[in-house]
C-alpha positions as semicolon CSV with decimal commas, in nm:
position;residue;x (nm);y (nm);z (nm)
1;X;2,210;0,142;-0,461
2;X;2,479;-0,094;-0,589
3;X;2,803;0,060;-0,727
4;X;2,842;-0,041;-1,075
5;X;3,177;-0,174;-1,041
6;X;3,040;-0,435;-0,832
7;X;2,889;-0,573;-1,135
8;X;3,207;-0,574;-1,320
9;X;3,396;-0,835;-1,024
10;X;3,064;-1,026;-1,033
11;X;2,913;-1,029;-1,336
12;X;3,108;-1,313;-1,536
13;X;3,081;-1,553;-1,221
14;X;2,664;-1,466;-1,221
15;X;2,706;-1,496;-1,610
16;X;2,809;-1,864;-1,577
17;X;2,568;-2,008;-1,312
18;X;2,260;-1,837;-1,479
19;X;2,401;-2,017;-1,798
20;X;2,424;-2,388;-1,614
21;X;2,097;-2,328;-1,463
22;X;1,920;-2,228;-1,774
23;X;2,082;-2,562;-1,965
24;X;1,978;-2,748;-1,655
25;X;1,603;-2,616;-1,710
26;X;1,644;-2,649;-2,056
27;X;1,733;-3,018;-2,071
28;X;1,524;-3,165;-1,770
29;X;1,176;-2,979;-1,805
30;X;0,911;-3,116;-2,026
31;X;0,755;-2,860;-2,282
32;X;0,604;-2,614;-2,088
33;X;0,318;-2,360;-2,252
34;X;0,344;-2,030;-2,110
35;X;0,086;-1,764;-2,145
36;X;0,212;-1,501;-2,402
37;X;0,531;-1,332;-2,367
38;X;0,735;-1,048;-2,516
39;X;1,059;-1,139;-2,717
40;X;1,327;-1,356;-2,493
41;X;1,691;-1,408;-2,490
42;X;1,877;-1,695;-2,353
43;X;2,000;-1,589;-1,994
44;X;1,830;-1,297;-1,984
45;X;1,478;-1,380;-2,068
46;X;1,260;-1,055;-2,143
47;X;1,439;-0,793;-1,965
48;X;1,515;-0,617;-2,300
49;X;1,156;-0,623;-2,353
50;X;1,036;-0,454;-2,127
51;X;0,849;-0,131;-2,178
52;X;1,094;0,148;-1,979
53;X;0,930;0,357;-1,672
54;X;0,638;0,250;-1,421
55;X;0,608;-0,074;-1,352
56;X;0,208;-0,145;-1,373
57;X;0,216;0,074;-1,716
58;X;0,482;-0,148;-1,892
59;X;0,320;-0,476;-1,778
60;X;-0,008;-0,238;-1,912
61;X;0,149;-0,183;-2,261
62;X;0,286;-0,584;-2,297
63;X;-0,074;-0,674;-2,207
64;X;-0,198;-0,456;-2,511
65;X;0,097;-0,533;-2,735
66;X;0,035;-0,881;-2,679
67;X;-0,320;-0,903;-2,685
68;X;-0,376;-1,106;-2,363
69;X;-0,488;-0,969;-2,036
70;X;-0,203;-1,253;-1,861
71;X;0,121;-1,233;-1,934
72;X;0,427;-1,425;-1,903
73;X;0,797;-1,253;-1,817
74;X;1,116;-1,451;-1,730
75;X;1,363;-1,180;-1,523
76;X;1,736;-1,332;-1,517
77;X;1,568;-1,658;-1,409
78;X;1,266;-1,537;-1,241
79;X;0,923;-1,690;-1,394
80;X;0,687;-1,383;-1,329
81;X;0,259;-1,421;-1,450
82;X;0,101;-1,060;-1,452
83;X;-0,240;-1,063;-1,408
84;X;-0,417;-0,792;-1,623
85;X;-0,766;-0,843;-1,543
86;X;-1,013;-0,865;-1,239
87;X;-1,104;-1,181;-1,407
88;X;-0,774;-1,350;-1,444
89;X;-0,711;-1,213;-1,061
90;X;-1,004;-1,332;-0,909
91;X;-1,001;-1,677;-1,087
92;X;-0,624;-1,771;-0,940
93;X;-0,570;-1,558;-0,657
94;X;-0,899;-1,591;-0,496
95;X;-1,076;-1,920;-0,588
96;X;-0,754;-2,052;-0,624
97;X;-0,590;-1,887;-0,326
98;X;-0,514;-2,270;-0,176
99;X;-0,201;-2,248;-0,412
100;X;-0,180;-1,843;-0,501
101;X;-0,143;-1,764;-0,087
102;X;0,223;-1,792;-0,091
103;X;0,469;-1,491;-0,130
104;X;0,736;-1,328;-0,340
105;X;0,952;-1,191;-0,098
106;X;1,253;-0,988;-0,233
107;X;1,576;-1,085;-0,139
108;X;1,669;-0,738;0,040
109;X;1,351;-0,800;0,258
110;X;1,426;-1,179;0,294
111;X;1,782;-1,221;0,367
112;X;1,860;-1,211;0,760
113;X;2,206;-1,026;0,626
114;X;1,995;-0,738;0,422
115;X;1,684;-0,561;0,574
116;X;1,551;-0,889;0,733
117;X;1,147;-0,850;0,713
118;X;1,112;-1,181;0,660
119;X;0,848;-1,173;0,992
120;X;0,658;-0,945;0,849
121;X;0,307;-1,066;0,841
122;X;0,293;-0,900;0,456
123;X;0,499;-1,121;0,339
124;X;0,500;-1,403;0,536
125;X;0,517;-1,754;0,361
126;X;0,170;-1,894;0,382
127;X;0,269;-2,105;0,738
128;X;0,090;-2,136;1,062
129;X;0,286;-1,828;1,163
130;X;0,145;-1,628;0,932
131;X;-0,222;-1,776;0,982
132;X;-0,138;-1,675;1,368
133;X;-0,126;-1,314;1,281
134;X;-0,404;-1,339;1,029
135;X;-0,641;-1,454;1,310
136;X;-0,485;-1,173;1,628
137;X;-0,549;-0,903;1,337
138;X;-0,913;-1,049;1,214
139;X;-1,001;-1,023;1,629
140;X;-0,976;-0,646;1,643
141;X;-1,007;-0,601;1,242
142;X;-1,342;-0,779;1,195
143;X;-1,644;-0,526;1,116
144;X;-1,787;-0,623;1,453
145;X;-1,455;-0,538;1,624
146;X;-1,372;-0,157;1,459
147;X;-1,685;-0,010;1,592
148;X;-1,533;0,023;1,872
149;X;-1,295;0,240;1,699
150;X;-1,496;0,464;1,571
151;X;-1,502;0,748;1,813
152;X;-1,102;0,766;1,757
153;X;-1,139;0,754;1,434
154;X;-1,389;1,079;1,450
155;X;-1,188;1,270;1,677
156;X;-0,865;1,196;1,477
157;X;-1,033;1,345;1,193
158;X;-1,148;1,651;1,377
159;X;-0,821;1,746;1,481
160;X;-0,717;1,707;1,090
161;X;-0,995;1,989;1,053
162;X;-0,849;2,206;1,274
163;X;-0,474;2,174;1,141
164;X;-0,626;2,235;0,820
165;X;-0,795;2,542;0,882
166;X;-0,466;2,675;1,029
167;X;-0,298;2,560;0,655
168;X;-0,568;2,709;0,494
169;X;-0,492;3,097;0,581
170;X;-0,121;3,032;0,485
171;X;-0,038;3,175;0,125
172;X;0,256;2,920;0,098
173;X;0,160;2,611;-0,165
174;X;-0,006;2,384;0,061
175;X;0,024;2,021;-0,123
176;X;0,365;1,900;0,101
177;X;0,173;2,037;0,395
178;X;-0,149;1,859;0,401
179;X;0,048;1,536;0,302
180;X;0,204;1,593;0,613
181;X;-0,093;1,628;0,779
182;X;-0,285;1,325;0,556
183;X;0,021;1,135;0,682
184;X;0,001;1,235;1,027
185;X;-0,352;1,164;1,070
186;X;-0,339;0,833;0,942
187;X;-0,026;0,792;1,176
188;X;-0,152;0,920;1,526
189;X;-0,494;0,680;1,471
190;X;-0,227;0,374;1,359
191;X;-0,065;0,426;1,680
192;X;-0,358;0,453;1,865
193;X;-0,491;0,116;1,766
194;X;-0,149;-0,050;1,760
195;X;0,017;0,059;2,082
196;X;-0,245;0,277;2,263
197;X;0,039;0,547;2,236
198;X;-0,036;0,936;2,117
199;X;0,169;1,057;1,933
200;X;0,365;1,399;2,028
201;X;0,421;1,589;1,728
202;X;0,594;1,525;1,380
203;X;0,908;1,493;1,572
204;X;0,798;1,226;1,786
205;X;1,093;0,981;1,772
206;X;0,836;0,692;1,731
207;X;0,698;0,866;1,483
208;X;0,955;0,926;1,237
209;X;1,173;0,627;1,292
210;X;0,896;0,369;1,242
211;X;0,777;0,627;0,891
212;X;1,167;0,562;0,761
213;X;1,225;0,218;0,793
214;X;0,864;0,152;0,629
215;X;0,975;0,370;0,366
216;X;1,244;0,214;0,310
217;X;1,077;-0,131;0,300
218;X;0,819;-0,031;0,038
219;X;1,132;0,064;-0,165
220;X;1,288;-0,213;-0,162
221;X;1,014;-0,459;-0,200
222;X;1,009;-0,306;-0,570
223;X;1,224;-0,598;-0,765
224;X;1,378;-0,367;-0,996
225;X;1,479;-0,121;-0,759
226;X;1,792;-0,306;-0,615
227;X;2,028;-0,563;-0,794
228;X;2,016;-0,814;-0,544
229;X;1,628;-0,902;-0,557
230;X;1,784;-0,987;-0,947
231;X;2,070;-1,159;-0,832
232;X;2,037;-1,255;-0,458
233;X;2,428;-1,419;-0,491
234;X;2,507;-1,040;-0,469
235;X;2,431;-1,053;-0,079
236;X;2,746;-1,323;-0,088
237;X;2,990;-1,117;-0,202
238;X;3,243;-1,056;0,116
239;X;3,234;-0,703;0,259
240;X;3,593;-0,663;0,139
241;X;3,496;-0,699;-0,223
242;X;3,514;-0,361;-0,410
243;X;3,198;-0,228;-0,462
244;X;3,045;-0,360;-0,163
245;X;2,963;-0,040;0,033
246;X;2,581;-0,099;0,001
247;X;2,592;-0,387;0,214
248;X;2,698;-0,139;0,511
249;X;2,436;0,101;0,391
250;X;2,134;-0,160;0,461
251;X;2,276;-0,284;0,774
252;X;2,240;0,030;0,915
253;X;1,913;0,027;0,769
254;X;1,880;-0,288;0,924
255;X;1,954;-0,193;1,284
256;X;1,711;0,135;1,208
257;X;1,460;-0,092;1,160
258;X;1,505;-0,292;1,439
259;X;1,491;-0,029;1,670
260;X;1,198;0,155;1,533
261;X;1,017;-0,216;1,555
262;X;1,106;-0,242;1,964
263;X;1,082;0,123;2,055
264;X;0,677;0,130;2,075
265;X;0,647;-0,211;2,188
266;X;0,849;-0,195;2,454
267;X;0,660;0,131;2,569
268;X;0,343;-0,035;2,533
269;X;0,476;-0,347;2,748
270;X;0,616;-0,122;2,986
271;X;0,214;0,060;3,021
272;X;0,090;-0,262;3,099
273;X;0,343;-0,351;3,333
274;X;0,255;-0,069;3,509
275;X;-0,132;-0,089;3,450
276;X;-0,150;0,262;3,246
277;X;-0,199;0,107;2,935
278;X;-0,484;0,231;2,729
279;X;-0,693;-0,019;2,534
280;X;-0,511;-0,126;2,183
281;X;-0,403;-0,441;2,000
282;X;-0,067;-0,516;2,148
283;X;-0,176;-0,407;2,519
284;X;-0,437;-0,678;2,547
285;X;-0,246;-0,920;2,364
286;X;0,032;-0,898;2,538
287;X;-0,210;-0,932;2,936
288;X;-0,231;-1,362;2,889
289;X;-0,460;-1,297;2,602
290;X;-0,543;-1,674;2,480
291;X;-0,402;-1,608;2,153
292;X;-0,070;-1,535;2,282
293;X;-0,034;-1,710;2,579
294;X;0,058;-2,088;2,390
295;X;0,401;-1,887;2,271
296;X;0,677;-1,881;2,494
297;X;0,753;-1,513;2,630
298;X;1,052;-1,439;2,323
299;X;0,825;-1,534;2,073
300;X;0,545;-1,342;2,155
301;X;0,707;-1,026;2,166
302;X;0,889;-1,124;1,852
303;X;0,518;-1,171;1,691
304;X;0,367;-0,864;1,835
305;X;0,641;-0,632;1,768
306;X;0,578;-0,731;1,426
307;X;0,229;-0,712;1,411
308;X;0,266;-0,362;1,570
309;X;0,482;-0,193;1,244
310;X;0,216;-0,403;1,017
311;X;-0,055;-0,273;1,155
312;X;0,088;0,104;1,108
313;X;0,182;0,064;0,771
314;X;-0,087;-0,124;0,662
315;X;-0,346;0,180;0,730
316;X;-0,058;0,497;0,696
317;X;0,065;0,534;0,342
318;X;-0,157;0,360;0,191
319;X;-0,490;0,591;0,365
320;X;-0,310;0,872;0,334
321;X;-0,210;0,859;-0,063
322;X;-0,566;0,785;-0,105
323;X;-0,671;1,115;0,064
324;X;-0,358;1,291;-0,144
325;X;-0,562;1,088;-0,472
326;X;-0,901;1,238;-0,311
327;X;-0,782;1,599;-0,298
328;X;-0,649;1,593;-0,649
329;X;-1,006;1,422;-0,761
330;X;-1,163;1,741;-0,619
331;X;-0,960;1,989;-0,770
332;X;-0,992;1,849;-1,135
333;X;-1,372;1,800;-1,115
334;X;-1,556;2,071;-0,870
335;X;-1,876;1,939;-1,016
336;X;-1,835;1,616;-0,858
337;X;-1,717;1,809;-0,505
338;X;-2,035;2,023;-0,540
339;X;-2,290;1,736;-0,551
340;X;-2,098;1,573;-0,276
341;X;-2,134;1,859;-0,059
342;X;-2,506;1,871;-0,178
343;X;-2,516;1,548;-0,041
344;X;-2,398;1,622;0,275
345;X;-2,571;1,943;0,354
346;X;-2,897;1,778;0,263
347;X;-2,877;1,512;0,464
348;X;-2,665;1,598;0,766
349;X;-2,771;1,958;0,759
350;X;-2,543;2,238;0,726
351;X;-2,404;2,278;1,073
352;X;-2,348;1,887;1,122
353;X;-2,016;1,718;1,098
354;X;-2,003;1,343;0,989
355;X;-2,014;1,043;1,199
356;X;-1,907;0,682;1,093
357;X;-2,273;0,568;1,168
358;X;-2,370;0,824;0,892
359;X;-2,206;0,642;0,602
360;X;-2,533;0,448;0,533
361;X;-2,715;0,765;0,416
362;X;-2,441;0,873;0,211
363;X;-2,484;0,697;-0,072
364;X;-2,246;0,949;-0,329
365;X;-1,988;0,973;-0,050
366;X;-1,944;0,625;-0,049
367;X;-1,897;0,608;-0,494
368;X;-1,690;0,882;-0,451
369;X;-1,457;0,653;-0,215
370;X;-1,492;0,389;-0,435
371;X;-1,398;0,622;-0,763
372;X;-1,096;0,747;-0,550
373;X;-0,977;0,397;-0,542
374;X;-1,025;0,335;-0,862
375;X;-0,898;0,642;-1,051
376;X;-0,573;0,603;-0,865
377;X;-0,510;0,258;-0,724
378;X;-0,280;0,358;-0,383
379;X;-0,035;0,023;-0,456
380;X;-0,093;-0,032;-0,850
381;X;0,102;-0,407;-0,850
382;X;-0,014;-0,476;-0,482
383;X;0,216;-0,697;-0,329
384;X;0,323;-1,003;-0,555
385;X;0,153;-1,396;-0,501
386;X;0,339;-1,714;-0,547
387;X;0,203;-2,026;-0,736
388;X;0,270;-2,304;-0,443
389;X;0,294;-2,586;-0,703
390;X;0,209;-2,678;-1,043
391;X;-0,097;-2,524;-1,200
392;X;-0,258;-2,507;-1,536
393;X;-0,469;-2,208;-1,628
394;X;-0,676;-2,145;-2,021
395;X;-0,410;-2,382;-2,118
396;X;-0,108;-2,235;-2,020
397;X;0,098;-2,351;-1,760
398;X;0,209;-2,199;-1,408
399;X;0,512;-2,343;-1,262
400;X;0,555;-2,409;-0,909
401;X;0,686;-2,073;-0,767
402;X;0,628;-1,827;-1,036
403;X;0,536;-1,492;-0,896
404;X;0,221;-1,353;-0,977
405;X;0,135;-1,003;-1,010
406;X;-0,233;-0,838;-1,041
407;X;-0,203;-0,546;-1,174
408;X;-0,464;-0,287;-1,039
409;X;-0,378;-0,014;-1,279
410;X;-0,471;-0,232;-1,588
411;X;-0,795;-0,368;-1,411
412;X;-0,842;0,011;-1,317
413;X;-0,816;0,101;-1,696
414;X;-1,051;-0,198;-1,826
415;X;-1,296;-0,018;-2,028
416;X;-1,529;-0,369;-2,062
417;X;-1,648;-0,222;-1,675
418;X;-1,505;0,133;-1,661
419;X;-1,609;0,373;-1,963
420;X;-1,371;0,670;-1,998
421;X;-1,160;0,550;-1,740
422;X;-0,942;0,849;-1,695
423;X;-1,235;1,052;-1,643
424;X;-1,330;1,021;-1,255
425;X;-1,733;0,990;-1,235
426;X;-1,823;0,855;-0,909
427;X;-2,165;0,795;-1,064
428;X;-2,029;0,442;-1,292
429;X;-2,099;0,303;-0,931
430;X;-2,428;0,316;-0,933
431;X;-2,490;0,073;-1,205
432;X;-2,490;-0,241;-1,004
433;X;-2,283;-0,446;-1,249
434;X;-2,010;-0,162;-1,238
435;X;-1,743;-0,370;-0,983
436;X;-1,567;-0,237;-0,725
437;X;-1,151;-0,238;-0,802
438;X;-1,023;-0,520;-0,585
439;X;-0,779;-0,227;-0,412
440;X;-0,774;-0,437;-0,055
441;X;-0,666;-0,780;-0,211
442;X;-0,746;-1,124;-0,327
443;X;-0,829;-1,444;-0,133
444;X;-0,650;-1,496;0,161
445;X;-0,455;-1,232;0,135
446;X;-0,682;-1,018;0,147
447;X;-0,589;-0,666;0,369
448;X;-0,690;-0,804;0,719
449;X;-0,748;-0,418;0,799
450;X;-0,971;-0,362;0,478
451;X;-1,299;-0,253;0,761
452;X;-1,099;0,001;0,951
453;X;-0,962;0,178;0,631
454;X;-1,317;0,193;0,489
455;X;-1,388;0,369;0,809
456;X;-1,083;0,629;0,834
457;X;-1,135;0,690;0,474
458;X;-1,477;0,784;0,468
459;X;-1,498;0,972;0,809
460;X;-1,184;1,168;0,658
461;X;-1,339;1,274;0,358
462;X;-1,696;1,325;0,453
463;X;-1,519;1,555;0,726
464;X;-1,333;1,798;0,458
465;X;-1,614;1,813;0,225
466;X;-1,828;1,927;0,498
467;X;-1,578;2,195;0,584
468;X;-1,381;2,297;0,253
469;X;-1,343;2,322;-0,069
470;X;-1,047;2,238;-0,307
471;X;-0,987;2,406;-0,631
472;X;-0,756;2,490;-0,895
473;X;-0,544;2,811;-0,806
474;X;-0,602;3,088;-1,033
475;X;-0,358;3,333;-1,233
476;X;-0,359;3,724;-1,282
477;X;-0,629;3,736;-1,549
478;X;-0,893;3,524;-1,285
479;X;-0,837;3,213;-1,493
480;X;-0,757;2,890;-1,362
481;X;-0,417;2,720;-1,373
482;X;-0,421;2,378;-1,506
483;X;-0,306;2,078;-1,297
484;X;-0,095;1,814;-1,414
485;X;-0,123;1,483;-1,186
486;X;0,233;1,298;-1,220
487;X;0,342;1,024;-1,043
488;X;0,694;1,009;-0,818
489;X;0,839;0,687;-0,741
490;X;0,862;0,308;-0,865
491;X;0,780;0,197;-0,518
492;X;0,521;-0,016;-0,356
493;X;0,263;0,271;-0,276
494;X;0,198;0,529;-0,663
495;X;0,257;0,903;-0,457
496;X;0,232;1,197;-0,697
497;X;0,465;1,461;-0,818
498;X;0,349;1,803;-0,589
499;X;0,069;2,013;-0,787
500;X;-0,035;2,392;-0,709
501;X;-0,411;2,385;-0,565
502;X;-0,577;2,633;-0,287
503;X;-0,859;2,536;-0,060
504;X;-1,047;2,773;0,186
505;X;-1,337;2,679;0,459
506;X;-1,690;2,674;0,262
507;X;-1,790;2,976;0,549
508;X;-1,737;3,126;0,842
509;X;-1,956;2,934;1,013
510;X;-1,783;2,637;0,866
511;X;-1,473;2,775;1,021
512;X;-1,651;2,768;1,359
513;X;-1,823;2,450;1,302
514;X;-1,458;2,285;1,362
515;X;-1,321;2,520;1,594
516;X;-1,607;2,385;1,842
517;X;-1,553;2,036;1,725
518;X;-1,263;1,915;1,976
């Protein structure tokens, strides 16, 4: 993003202060014991060390190399503690979570100057702000509250069936087109519960401006993806400087995101002005609800236009890589599709379409979700902790604002609960001591929306295993074409590289099933 010659006006200036700081750290901090850490250089720290590609596989590999399932890296001056283990996790981010609650915001999402989600609920400092939106999200988030979302929920999913079937007859590859429609699912039934606003099409202005400047956030939230989350003095560097054409870049970005944040809100304000609005988070909060109406009138809006765009992308990449992760599941192992359908047909009958109130008597369905989560954790690192103060853990020590990482791929991968861990066997689950990957978060920071995902997840996929079937496409000689499963990006959310599959409609009565269903 940054034009290398930037570095080479900046870099000696950097050079120095890291150097005085480091002395100054060096000569007035008592021995400290870190947990175990890869080779170090003065100034630098381990950067040199570290494994090259994904993120969660080289803090993976150190964990191995090292023999330690927490790890210690220092980053040009950032203290970072990755968390290996559901152990390690669940000792300091949950029963610890008094002083692991804080976060590790970026410097291109903190900076006021930069991309400016520093309001973000996400990645809020742990403040009374912050608590504030943690207790408007847990009153319509709560498993009491998302029943009432239910019937959404079902009839968002039956209109994916539909769009399906139309992608089905198509002879074009079909992977960019039901991420689309994954993406688009999860979107319209985001919106719905946000803003009470339905969406018109993939072009729906909404829509797509709210999908890019998310995008662009989960980007940049990455540390190693832009310079200045390394070196935040980078932001300082007058506009006139050579090499300083980025900084125009993100304040564009900036004002994208700003409009994208106040476009649906200030539709939804305008419903209930008017006394259209249907029934959604922002529309009631925003009619003297009383856990608004202590906030002056700027304020409020300022919170709920935030809580809107959190509330979307809290439940739209991240559902609809899981369904992506789901698909690809299905086409690798039909023998684990065919006993799910078994499942299905048994007990809903074979002319029945799921329900949400069905998930109780879908006992495979449900460690089929929870394999899907754990074969391919949707946000590997999750989104990083930071040690409020002082701490001491097996011995080592944890400095007051070291970032901590858990690292959901390398709990994913533990083979002390998961045996043959690449292999995806929905049936591990049903040994009771078999634990569920910790994909929704530690402590308090746990995903406020964690009920309503369950739901749109499982009424998603009970819904296309009813109605189709995924496989691996086939070459001239009738034998089938082997998948690879890659993934794309260092971002925030692990998408995959697009593989060649074909599904069809299990019959043609399945075909009519969901033609009737809407």
């Amino acid at each position: 993003m940054i034009e290398n010659r930037t570095l080479v006006y900046v870099a000696p200036s950097l050079a120095t202060l890291t150097l005085l700081h480091y002395l100054w750290r060096r000569t007035t901090r008592h021995h400290v014991v870190h947990p175990p850490s890869p080779a170090s250089l003065p100034l630098i720290g381990n950067v040199l060390s570290m494994p090259s590609g994904f993120e969660h596989l080289a803090f993976m590999t150190l964990g191995k190399q090292l023999n330690s399932d927490i790890i210690f890296l220092n980053l040009l001056g950032h203290n970072i503690v990755v968390l290996n283990s559901a152990q390690a996790a669940s000792d300091l981010l949950k029963k610890r979570s008094a002083i692991y609650s804080e976060r590790a915001c970026p410097e291109m999402l903190r900076d006021p100057q930069l991309l400016d989600w520093s309001r973000a609920p996400g990645i809020l400092g742990y403040n009374d702000i912050w608590r504030h939106h943690r207790r408007m999200m847990h009153n319509w988030l709560n498993p009491r509250a998302v029943v009432q979302f239910h019937k959404m929920q079902e009839h968002q999913a039956r209109l994916l069936l539909q769009r399906m079937l139309d992608i089905s007859v198509s002879p074009s590859k079909p992977f960019e087109s039901i991420k689309d429609e994954f993406f688009y699912t999860m979107a319209a039934t985001m919106f719905r519960l946000a803003y009470g606003y339905t969406l018109q099409g993939r072009h729906d202005p909404f829509f797509k401006d709210i999908r890019e400047a998310v995008h662009r956030a989960f980007n940049s939230v990455m540390f190693t993806n832009f310079y200045v989350n390394l070196f935040p003095a980078l932001a300082r560097v007058p506009d006139w400087f050579p090499g300083t054409s980025w900084k125009r870049t993100i304040r564009k970005w900036r004002e994208d995101k700003e409009h994208a944040l106040d476009a649906p809100f200030e539709w939804t304000k305008a419903q209930v002005a008017e006394g259209t609005a249907e029934v959604s988070m922002l529309g009631t909060l925003l009619q003297d609800h009383e856990l608004t109406s202590g906030l002056s009138t700027e304020e409020r809006d300022s919170r709920l236009k935030e809580l809107g765009v959190t509330t979307y992308s809290g439940g739209t990449d991240t559902s609809s890589t899981a369904l992506l992760n789901f698909v690809a599941a299905m086409v690798l192992n039909p023998q684990v599709q065919a006993k799910a359908q078994q499942e299905l047909d048994a007990v809903l009958g074979p002319g029945t379409l799921p329900t949400v109130s069905d998930r109780e008597r879908l006992p495979y369905i449900n460690k089929l979700i929870l394999e899907v989560l754990r074969w391919r954790p949707v946000a590997p690192n999750a989104i990083p902790h930071m040690c409020l103060e002082d701490d001491k853990y097996r011995g080592y020590d944890i400095l007051k604002n070291t970032i901590i990482m858990g690292n959901l791929w390398a709990m994913s991968r533990d083979e002390q609960f998961y045996k043959n861990p690449e292999i995806f066997d929905p049936e591990r689950f049903t040994d009771p001591s078999v634990p569920c990957l910790p994909a929704f978060g530690w402590g308090r920071r746990k995903c406020p929306g964690m009920h309503f995902s369950e739901s749109s997840l499982f009424i998603v996929i009970a819904s296309l295993l009813t109605t189709f079937t995924f496989s691996k496409k086939k070459d001239e000689n009738g034998n089938d074409i082997d998948v690879k499963i890659e993934d794309a990006s260092n971002a925030l959310v692990l998408e995959m590289k697009p593989f060649d599959f074909e599904f069809k409609s299990r019959s043609e009565k399945h075909e009519q099933l969901i033609l009737e269903a809407t």
